[in-house]
Structure formats: structure tokens, C-alpha cells
PyMOL commands that place a pseudoatom at each C-alpha (Angstrom):
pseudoatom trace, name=CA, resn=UNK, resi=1, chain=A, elem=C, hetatm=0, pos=[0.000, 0.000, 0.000]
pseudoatom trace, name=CA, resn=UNK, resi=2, chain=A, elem=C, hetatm=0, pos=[1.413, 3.613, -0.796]
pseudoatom trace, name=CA, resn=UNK, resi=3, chain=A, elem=C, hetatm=0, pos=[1.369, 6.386, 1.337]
pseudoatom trace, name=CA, resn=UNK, resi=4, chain=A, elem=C, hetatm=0, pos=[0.815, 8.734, -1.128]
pseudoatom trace, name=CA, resn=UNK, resi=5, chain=A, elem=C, hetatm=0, pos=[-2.973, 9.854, -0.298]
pseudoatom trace, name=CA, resn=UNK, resi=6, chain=A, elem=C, hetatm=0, pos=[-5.023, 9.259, -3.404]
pseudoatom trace, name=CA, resn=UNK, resi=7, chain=A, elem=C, hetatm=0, pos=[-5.721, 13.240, -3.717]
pseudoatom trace, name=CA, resn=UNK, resi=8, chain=A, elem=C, hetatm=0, pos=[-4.603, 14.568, -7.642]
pseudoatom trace, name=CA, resn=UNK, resi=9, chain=A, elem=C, hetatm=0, pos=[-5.466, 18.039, -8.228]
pseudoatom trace, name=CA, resn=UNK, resi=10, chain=A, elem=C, hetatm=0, pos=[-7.271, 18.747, -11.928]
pseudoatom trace, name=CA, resn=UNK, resi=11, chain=A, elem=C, hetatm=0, pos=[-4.181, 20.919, -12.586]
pseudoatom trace, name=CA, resn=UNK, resi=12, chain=A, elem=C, hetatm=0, pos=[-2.044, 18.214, -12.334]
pseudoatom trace, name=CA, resn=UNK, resi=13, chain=A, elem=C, hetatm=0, pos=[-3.453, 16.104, -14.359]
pseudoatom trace, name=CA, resn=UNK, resi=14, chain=A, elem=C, hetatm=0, pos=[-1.398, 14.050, -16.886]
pseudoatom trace, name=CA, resn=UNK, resi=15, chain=A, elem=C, hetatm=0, pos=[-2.917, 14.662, -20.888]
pseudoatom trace, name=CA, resn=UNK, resi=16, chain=A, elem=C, hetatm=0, pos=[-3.054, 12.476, -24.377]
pseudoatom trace, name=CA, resn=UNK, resi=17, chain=A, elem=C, hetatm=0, pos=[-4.451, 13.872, -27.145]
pseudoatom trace, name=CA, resn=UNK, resi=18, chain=A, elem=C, hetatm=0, pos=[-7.021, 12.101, -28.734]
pseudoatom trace, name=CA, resn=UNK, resi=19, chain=A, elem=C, hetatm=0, pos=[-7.645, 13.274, -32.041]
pseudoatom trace, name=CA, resn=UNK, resi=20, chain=A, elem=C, hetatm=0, pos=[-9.135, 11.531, -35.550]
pseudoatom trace, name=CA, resn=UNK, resi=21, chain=A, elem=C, hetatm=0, pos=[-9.962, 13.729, -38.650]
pseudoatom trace, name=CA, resn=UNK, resi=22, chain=A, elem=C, hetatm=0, pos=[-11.747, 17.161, -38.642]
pseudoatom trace, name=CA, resn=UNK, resi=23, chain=A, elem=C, hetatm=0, pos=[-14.829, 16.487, -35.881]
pseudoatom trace, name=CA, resn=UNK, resi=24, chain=A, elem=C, hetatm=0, pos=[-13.130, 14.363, -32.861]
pseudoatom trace, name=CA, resn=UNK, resi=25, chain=A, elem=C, hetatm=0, pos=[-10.269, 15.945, -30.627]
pseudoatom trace, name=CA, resn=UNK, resi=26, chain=A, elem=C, hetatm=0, pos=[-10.199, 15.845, -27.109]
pseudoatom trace, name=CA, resn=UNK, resi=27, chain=A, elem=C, hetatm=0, pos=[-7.339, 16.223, -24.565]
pseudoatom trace, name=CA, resn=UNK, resi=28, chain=A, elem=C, hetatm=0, pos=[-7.895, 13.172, -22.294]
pseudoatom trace, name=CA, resn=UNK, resi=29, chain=A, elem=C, hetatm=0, pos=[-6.724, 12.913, -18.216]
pseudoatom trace, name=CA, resn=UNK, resi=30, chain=A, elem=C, hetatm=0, pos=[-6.459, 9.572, -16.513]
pseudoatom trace, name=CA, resn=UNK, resi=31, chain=A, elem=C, hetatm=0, pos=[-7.679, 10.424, -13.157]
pseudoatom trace, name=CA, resn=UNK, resi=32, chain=A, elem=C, hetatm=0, pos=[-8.488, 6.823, -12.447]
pseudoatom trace, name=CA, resn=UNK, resi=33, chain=A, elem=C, hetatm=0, pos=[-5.794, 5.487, -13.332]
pseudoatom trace, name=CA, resn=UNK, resi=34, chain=A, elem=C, hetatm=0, pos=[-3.408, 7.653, -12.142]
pseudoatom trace, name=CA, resn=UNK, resi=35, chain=A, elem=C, hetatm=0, pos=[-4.710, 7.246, -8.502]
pseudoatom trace, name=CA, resn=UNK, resi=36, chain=A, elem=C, hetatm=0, pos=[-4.791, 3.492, -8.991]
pseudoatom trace, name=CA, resn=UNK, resi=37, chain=A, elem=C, hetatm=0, pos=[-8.895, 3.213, -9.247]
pseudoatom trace, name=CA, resn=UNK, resi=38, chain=A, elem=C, hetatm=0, pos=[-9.922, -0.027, -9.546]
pseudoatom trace, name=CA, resn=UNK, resi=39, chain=A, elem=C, hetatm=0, pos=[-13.913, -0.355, -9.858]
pseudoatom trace, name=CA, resn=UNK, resi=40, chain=A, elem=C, hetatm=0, pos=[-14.478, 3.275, -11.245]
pseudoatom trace, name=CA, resn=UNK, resi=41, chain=A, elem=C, hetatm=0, pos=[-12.813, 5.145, -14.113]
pseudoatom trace, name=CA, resn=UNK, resi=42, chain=A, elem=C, hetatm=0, pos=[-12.691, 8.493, -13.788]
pseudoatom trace, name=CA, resn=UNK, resi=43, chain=A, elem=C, hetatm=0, pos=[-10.740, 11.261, -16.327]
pseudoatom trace, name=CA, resn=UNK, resi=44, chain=A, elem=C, hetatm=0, pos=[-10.846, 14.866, -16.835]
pseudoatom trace, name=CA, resn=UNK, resi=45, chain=A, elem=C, hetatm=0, pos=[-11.723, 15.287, -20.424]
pseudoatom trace, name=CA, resn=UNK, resi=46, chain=A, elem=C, hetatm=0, pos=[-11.477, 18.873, -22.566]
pseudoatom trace, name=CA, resn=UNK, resi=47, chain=A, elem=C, hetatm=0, pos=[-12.609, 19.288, -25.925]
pseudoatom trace, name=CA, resn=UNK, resi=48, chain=A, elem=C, hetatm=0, pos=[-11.633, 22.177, -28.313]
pseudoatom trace, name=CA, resn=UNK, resi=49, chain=A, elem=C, hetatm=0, pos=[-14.269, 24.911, -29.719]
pseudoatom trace, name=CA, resn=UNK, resi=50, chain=A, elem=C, hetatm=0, pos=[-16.203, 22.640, -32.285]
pseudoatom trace, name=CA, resn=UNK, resi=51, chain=A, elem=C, hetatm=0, pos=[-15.296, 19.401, -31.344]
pseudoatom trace, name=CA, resn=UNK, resi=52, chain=A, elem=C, hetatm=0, pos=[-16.218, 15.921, -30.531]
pseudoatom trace, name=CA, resn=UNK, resi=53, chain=A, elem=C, hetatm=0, pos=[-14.584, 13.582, -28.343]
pseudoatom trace, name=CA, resn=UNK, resi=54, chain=A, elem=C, hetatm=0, pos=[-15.888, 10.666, -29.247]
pseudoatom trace, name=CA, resn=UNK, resi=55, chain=A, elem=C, hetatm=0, pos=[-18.608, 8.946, -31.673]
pseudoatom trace, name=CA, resn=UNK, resi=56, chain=A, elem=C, hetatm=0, pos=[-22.396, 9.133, -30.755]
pseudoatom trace, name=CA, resn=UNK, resi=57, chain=A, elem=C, hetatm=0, pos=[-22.528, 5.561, -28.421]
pseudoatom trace, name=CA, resn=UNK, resi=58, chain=A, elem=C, hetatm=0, pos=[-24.042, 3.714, -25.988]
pseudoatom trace, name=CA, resn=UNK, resi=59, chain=A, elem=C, hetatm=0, pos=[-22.937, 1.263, -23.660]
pseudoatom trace, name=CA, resn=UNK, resi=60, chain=A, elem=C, hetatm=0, pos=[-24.215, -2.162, -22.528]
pseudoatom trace, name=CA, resn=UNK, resi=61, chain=A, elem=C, hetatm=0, pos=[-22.279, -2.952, -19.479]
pseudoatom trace, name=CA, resn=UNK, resi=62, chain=A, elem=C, hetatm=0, pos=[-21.123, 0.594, -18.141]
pseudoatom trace, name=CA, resn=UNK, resi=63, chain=A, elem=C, hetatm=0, pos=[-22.754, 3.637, -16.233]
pseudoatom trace, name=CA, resn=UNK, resi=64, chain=A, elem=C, hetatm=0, pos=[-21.416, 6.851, -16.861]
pseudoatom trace, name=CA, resn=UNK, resi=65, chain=A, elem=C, hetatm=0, pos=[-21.647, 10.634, -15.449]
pseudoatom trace, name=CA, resn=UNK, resi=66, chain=A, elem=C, hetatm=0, pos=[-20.350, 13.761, -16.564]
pseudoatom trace, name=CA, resn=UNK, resi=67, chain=A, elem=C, hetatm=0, pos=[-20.084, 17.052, -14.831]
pseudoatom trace, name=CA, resn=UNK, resi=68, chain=A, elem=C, hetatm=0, pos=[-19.345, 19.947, -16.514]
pseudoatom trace, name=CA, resn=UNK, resi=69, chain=A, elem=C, hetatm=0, pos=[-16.357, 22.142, -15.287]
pseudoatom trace, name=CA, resn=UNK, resi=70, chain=A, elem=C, hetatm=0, pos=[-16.143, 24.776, -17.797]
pseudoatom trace, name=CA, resn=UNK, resi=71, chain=A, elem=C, hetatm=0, pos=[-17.269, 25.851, -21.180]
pseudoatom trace, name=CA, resn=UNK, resi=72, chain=A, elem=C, hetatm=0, pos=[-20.913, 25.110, -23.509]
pseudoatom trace, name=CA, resn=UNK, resi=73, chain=A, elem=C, hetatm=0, pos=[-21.782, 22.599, -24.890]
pseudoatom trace, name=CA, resn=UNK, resi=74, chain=A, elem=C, hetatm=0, pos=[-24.447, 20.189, -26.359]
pseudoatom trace, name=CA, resn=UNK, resi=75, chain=A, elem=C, hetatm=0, pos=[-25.554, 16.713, -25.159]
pseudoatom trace, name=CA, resn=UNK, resi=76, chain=A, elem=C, hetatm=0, pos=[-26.779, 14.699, -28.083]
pseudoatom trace, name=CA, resn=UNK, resi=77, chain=A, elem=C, hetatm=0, pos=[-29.049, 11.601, -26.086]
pseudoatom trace, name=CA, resn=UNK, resi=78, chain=A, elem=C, hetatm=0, pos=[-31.523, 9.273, -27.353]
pseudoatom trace, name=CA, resn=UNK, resi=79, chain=A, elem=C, hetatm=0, pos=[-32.052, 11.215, -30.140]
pseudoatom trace, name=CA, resn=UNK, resi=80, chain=A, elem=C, hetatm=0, pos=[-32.538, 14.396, -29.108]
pseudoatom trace, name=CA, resn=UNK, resi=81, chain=A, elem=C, hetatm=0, pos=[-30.203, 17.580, -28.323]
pseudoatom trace, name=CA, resn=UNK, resi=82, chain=A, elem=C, hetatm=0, pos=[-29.714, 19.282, -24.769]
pseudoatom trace, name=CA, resn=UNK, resi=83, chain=A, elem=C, hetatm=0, pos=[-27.683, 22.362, -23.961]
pseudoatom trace, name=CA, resn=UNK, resi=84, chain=A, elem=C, hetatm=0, pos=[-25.411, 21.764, -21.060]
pseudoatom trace, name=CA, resn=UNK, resi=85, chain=A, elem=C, hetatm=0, pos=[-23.160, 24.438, -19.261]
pseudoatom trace, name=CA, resn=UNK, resi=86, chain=A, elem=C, hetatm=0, pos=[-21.012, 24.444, -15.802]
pseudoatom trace, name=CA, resn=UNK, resi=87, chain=A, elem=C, hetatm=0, pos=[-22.501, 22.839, -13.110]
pseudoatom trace, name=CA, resn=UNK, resi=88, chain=A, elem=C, hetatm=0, pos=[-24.467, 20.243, -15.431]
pseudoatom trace, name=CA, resn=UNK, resi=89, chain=A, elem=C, hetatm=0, pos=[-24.726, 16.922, -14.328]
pseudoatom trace, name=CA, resn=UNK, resi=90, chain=A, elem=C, hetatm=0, pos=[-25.670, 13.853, -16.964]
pseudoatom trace, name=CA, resn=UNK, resi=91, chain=A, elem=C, hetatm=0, pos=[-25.888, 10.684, -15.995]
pseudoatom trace, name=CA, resn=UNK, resi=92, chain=A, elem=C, hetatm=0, pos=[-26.433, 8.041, -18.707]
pseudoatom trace, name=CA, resn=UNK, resi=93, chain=A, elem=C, hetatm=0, pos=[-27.443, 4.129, -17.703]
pseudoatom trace, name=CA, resn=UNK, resi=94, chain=A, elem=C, hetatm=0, pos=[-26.519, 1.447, -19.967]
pseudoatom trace, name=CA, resn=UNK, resi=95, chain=A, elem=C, hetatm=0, pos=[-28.591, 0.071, -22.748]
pseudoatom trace, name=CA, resn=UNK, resi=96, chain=A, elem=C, hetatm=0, pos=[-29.626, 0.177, -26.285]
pseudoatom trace, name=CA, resn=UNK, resi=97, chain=A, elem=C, hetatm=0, pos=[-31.565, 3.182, -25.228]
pseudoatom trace, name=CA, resn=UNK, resi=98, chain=A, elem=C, hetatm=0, pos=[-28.930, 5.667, -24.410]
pseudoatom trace, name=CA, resn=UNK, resi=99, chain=A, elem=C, hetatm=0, pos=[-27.111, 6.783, -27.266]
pseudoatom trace, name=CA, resn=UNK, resi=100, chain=A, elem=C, hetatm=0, pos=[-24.571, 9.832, -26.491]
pseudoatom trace, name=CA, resn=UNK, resi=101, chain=A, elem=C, hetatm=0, pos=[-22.201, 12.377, -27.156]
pseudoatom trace, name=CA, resn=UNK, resi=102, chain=A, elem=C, hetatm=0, pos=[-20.934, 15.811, -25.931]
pseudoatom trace, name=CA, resn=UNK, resi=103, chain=A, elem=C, hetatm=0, pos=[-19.994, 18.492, -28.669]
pseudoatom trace, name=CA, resn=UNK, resi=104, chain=A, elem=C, hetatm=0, pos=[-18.199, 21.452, -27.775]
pseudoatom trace, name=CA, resn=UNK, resi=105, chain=A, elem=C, hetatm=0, pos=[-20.582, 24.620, -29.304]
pseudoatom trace, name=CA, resn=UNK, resi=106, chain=A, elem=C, hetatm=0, pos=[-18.588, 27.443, -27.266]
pseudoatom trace, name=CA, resn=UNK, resi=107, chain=A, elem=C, hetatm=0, pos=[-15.484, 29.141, -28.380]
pseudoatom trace, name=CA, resn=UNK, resi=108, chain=A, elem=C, hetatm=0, pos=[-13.781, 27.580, -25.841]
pseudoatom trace, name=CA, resn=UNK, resi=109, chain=A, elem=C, hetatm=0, pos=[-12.735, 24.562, -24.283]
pseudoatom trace, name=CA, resn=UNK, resi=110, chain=A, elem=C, hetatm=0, pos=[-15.043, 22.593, -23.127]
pseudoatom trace, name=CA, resn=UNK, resi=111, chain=A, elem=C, hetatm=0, pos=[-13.845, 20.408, -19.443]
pseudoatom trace, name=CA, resn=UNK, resi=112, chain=A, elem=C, hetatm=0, pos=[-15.538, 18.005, -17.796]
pseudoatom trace, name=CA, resn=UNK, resi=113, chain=A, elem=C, hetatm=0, pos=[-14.881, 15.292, -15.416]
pseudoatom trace, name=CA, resn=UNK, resi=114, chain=A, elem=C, hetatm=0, pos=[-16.171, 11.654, -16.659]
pseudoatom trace, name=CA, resn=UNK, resi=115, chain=A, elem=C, hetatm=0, pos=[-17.214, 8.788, -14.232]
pseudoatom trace, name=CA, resn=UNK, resi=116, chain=A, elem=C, hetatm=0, pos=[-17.713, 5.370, -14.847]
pseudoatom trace, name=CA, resn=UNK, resi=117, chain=A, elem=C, hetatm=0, pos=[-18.128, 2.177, -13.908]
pseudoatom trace, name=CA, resn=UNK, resi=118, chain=A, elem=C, hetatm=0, pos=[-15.498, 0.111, -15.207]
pseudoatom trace, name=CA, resn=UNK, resi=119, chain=A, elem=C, hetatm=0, pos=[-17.582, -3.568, -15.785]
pseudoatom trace, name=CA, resn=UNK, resi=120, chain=A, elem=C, hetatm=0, pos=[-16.399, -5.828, -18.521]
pseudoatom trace, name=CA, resn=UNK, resi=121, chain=A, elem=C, hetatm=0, pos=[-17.156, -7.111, -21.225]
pseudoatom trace, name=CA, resn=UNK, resi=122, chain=A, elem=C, hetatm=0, pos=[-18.770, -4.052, -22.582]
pseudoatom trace, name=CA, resn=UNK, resi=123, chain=A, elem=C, hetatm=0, pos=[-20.423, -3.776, -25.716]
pseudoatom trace, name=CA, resn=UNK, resi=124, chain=A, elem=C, hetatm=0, pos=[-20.784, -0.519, -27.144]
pseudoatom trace, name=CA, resn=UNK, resi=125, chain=A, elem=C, hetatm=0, pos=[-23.188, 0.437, -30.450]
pseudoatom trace, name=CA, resn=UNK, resi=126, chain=A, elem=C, hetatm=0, pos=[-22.560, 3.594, -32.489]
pseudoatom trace, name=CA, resn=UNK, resi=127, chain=A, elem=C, hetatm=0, pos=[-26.541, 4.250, -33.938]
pseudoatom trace, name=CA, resn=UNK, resi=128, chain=A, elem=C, hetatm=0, pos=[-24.448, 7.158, -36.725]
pseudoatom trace, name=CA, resn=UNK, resi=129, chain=A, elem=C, hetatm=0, pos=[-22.225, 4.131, -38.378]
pseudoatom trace, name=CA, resn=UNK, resi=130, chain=A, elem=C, hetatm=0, pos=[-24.014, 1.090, -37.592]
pseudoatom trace, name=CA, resn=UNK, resi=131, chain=A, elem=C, hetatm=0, pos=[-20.371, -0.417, -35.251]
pseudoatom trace, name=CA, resn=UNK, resi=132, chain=A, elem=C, hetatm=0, pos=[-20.617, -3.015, -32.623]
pseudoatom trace, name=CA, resn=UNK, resi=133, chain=A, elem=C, hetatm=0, pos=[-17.364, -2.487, -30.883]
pseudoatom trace, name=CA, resn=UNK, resi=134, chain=A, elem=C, hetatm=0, pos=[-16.521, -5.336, -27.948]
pseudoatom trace, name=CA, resn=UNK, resi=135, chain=A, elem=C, hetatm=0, pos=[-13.742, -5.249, -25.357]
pseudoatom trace, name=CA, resn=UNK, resi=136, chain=A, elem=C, hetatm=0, pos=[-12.861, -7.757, -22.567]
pseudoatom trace, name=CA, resn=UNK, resi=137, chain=A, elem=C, hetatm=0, pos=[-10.177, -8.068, -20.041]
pseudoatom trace, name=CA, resn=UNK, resi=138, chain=A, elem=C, hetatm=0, pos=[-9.334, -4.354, -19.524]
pseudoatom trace, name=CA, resn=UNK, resi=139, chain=A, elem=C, hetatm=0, pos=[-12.693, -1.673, -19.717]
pseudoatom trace, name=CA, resn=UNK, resi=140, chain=A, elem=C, hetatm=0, pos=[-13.568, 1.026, -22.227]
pseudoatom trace, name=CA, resn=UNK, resi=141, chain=A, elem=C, hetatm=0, pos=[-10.973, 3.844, -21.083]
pseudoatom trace, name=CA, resn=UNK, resi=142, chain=A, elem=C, hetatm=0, pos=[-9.406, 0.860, -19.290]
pseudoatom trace, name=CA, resn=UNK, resi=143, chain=A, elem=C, hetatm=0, pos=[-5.226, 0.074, -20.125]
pseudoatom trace, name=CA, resn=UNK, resi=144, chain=A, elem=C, hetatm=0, pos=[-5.788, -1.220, -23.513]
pseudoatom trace, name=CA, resn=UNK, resi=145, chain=A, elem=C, hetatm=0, pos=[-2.253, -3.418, -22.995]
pseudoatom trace, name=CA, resn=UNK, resi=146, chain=A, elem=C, hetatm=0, pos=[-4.453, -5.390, -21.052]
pseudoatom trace, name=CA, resn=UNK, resi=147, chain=A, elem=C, hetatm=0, pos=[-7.496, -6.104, -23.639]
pseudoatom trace, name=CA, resn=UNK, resi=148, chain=A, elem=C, hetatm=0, pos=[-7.747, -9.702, -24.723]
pseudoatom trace, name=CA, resn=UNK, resi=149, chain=A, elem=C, hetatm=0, pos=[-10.361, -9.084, -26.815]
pseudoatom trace, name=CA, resn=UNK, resi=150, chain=A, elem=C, hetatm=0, pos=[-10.845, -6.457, -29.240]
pseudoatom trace, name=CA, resn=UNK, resi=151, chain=A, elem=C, hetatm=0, pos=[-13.673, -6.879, -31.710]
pseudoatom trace, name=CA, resn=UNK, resi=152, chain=A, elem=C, hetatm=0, pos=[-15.267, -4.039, -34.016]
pseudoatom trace, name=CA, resn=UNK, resi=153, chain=A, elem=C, hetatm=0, pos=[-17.577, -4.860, -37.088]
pseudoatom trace, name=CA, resn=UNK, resi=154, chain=A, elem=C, hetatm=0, pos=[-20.521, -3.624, -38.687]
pseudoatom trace, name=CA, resn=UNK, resi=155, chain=A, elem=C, hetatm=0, pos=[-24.134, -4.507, -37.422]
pseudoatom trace, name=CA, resn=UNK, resi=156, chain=A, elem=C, hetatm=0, pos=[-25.051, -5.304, -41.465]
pseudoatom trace, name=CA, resn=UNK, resi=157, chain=A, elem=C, hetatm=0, pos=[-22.507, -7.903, -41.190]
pseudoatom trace, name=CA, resn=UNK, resi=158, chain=A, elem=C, hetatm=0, pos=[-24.000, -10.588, -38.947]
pseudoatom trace, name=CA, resn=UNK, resi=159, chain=A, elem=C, hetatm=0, pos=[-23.482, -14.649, -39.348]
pseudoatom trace, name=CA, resn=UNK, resi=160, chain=A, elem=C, hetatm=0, pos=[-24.975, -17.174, -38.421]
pseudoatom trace, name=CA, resn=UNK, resi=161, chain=A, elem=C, hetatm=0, pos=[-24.264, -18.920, -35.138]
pseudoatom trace, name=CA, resn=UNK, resi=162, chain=A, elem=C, hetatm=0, pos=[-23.030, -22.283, -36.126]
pseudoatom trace, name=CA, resn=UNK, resi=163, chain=A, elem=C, hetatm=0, pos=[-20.972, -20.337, -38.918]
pseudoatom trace, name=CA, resn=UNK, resi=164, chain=A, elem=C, hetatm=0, pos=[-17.959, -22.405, -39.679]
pseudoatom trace, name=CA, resn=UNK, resi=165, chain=A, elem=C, hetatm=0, pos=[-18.332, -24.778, -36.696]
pseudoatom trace, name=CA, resn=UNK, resi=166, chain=A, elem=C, hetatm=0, pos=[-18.026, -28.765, -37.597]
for i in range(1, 166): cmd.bond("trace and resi %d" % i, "trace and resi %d" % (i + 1))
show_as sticks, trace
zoom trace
């Protein structure tokens, strides 16, 4: 056991850049991990003016919650659009039913802090491309050195369940 206390200030905080063609770019914290979480995965996530941190999803294992530090922003869920500005809390349950995604409308950064549980095997769905994505051994946001599986494919491309078995 350390004897650090598990305390990490948001200025602190150590950053990768996530980033994939013109709409997603976020700068991405690992709180969690960096405090040696275990059941919850927490990060401090900031997205520039106009962006996207990651494609509209849902989950089918994990919980999540966001609240919002700093900057505007929209909530795209189940279909529908919500503003969301400091102070905002969102909680989002797992299930086929809660679709997501935070876009940064303001001029400026957008922060929040994201919580969730860390349960796997999680499936995720993306409604806008049709993806099934599936990870075991190591969460979504988990240490993806420790993933032993990794599987994304297209809903459209389903087989049958005694495909290639003898």
C-alpha cells in the first residue's frame, strides 16, 4: 500500500491527445488510473471549440456521469439535443436506449470530469455508423495493454451462429 494519499489536483493532471480527422479531438486525463482506481474510471476530459470527443454511443455494461467544469456545450441523447453548461450533471445508464455524445458549441474549451463504472465485457453500439465495438479483459478507457479481446464490425454484417463450426 502507498502512502501517497489518493488526492490529484485537476491541474495536475497528466494529458493524451485524442484526435481523428476534422470532428473528434479531445485532450484526455487519466484520473483513475493515475490514482490506482480499480472499480471506477474516472478522467478529466477537454474538448476544443467545435469538437467531438468521441462517436455518438451507448454502452451495454457501463454507467457513466459527466459534470461539466467549464465551457458550452451540447448533449446529443436518445435522439434528441440538450444544452449543457457548468454545473451540469448527466448521468447516462446502460442500454440500447442511451445513445450519447458531448460536442463542444462554445469558443472555448469545453472540461468536464467523466465517471464510470469500469464492468467488462462491454459492448458498445454507435446508432451514426451502424459499429458493434466489444472489449474484454481491460474496460472502455481501461489500459488497452491489457485487452484480450478487441472486436469491431458492422451490425449489417451478422453470421450465423453455427458459422464455420463442424
Amino acid at each position: 500500500m502507498s502512502n501517497n494519499p489518493p488526492i490529484l489536483n485537476l491541474a495536475n493532471v497528466k494529458f493524451e491527445v485524442q484526435q481523428q480527422g476534422e470532428s473528434f479531438s479531445a485532450r484526455l486525463g487519466a484520473i483513475g488510473r493515475q490514482l490506482g482506481a480499480k472499480k471506477l474510471g474516472y478522467r478529466l476530459v477537454v474538448i476544443p471549440p467545435g469538437k467531438k470527443a468521441w462517436p455518438y454511443h451507448c454502452h451495454h455494461a457501463n454507467e457513466e456521469m459527466f459534470l461539466i467544469l467549464a465551457g458550452e456545450g451540447t448533449l446529443r441523447y436518445a435522439g434528441a439535443a440538450y444544452p449543457i453548461c457548468p454545473g451540469d450533471v448527466i448521468a447516462v445508464l446502460p442500454g440500447p436506449d442511451t445513445p450519447h455524445q458531448i460536442i463542444n458549441t462554445s469558443d472555448s474549451d469545453l472540461r468536464y470530469l467523466a465517471v464510470s463504472t469500469m464492468e467488462e465485457p462491454d459492448v458498445m453500439e454507435y446508432p451514426d455508423s451502424s459499429k458493434i465495438v466489444v472489449f474484454a479483459g481491460s474496460a472502455p478507457g481501461g489500459d488497452k495493454g491489457k485487452r484480450t479481446l478487441s472486436v469491431i464490425t458492422k451490425q449489417s454484417s451478422p453470421i450465423d451462429y453455427w458459422d464455420g463450426e463442424i
